[in-house]
C-alpha positions as CSV (number, residue, x, y, z in Angstrom):
1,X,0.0,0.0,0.0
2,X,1.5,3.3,-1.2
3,X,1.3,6.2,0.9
4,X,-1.5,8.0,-0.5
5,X,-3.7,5.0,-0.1
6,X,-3.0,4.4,3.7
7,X,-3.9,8.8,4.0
8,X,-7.3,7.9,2.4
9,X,-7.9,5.0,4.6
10,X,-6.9,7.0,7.7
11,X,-9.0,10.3,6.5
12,X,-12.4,7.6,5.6
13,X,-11.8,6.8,9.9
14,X,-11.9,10.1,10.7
15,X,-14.6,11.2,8.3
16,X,-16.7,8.6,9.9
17,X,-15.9,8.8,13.7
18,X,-16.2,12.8,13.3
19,X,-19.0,13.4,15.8
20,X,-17.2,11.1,18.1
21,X,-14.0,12.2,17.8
22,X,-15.2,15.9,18.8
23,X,-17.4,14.4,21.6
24,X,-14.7,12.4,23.0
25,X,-11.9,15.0,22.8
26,X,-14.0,18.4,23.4
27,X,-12.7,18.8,26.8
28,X,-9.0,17.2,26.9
29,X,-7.3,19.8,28.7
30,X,-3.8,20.7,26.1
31,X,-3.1,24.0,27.5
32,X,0.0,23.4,28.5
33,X,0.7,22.3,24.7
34,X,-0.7,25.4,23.8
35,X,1.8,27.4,26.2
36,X,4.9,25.4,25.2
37,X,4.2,26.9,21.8
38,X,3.3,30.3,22.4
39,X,5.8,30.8,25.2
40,X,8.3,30.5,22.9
41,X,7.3,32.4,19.8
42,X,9.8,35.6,20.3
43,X,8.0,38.0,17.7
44,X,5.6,40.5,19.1
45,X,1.8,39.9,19.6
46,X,-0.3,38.8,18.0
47,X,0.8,36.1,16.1
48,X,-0.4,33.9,13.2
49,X,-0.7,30.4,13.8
50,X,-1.0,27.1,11.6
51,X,-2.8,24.2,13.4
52,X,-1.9,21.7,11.4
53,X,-4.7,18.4,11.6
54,X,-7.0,20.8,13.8
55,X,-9.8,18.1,14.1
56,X,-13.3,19.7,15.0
57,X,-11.4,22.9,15.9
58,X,-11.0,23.1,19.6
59,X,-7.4,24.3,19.8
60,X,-7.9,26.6,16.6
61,X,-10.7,28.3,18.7
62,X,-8.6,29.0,21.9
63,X,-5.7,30.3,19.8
64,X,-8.3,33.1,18.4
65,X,-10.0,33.7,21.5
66,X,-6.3,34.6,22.9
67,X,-6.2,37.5,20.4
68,X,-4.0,35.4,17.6
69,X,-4.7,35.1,13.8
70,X,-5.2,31.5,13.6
71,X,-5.8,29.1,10.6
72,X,-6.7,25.3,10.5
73,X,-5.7,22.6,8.1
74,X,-7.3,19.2,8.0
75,X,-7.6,16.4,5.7
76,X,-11.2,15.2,6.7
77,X,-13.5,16.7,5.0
78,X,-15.8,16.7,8.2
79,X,-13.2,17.9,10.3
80,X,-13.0,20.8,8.3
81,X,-16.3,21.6,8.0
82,X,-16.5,21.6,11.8
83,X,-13.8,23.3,12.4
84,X,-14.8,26.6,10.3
85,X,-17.9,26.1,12.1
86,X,-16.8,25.6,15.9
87,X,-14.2,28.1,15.2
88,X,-14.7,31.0,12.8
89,X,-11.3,30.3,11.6
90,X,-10.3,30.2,8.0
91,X,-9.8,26.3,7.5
92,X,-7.5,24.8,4.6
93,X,-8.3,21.1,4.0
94,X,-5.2,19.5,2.8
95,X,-4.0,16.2,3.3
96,X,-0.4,16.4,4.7
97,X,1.0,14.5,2.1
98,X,0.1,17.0,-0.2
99,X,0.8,20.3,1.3
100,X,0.5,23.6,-0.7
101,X,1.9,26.4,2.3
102,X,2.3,30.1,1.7
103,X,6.4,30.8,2.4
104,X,6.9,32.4,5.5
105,X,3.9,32.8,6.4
106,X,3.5,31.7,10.5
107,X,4.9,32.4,13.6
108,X,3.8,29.3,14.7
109,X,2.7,25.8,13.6
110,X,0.6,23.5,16.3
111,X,1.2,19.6,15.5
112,X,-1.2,18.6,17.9
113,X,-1.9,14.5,17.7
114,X,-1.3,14.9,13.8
115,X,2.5,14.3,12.6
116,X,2.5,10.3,13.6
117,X,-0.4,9.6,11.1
118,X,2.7,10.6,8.2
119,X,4.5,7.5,7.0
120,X,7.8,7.7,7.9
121,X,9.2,7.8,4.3
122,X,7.1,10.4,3.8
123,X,8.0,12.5,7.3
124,X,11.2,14.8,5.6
125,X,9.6,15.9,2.6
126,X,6.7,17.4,5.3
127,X,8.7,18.9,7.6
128,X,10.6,20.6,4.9
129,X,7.2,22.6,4.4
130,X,6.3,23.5,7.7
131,X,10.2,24.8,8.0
132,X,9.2,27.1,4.8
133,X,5.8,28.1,5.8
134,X,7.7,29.3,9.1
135,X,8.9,32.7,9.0
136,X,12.7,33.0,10.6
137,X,12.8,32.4,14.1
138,X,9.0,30.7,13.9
139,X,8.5,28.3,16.2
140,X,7.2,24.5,15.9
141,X,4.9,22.7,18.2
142,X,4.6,18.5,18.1
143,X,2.9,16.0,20.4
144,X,2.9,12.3,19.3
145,X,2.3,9.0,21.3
146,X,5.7,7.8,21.6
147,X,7.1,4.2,20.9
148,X,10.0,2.6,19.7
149,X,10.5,4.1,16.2
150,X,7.8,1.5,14.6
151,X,5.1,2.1,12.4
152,X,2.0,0.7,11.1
153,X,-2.2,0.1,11.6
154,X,-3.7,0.8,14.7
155,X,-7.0,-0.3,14.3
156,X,-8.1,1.7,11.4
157,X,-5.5,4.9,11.5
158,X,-2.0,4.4,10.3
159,X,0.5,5.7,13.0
160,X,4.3,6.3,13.3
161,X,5.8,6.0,16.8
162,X,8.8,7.7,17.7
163,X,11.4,7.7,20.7
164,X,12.6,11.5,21.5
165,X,16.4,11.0,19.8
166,X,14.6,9.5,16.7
167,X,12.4,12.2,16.3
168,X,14.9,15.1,16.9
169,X,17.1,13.3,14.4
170,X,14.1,13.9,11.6
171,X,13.6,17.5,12.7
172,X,17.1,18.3,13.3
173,X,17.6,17.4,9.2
174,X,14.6,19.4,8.2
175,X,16.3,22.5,10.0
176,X,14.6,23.0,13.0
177,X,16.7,23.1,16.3
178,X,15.1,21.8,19.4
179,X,14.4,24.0,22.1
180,X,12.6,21.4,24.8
181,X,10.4,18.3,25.4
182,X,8.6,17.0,27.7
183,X,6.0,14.3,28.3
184,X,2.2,13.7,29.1
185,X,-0.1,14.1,31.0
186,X,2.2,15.6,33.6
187,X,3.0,14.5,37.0
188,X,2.8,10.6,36.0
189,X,5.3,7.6,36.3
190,X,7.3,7.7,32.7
191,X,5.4,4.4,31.5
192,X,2.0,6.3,32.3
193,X,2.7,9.0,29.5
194,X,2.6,8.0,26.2
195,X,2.9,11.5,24.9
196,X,5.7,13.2,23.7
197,X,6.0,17.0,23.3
198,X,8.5,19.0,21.4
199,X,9.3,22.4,20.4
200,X,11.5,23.3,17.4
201,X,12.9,26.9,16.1
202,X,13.4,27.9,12.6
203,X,16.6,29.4,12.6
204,X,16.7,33.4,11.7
205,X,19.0,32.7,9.0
């Protein structure tokens, strides 16, 4: 199965489990994703934010709320839909494989739950967008469930699961330098957080 095929059958899930999905996630508590992000965005206020895979649009809405120009970008058809709704926000649907990003455009991109869905041979040639479609010194936000670097089906969704020095080894050749990680939910044993957070920098030159 090429990759293209396993982002349609991963996209059909979502299109399908929509209502659920927003539901079930509606009130997950990420603000201290959110924060790792904007805390380190060094440009002056407001900013303009990408949330890349913004589901139903809970995170896109908080981000305008704060006072920030944000925009969404979702495969799912229904995702998108919802999210222009939920949020107001301008919504791009885009499947990551395919990404067409303005240059320079964001202070900040949000990964939120979204990069492990890319195939790792596919991994490089998206984070080389999101490094253009950051403007110098921009500033990228990840959270994936973590693993040992291997990759296939979960149920339905395809999924890529990376250890931390794997992972900075991808965005360290895309460009980005790492600023800090960390892992969630907070406050847990180590094997009770299957999340791992990062934040990257787009160098200034």
């Amino acid at each position: 199965m090429d990759a293209d095929d396993i982002s349609r059958r991963t996209l059909a899930h979502y299109n399908l489990t929509a209502d659920a999905f927003f539901a079930g996630t509606i009130d997950h508590d990420v603000r201290q994703n959110i924060e790792a992000l904007l805390n380190a965005i060094e440009a002056p206020a407001p900013w303009t934010i990408l949330d890349l895979g913004c589901g139903p649009g809970r995170d896109l809405k908080t981000f305008s709320q704060l006072g920030h120009t944000a925009i969404g970008l979702d495969g799912s058809e229904r995702f998108a839909g919802m999210a222009r709704a939920y949020s107001g926000c301008e919504v791009w649907r885009q499947d990551f494989l395919h990404l067409d990003l303005p240059p320079a455009r964001f202070d900040g991109v949000y990964a939120n739950a979204s990069l492990f869905h890319v195939p790792s041979a596919e991994l490089p040639g998206v984070l080389e967008k999101l490094h253009a479609t950051l403007k110098p010194g921009g500033v990228l936000f990840s959270s994936n469930p973590r693993g040992d670097n291997q990759e296939g089906w979960n149920g339905p969704r395809y999924g890529s699961y990376y250890d931390y020095e794997t992972w900075e080894r991808y965005l360290r050749a895309a460009g980005f330098l790492p600023l800090h990680h960390y892992y969630r939910p907070a406050g847990l044993p180590r094997e009770q957080q299957p999340w791992l957070a990062s934040v990257w920098r787009k160098p200034e030159c």
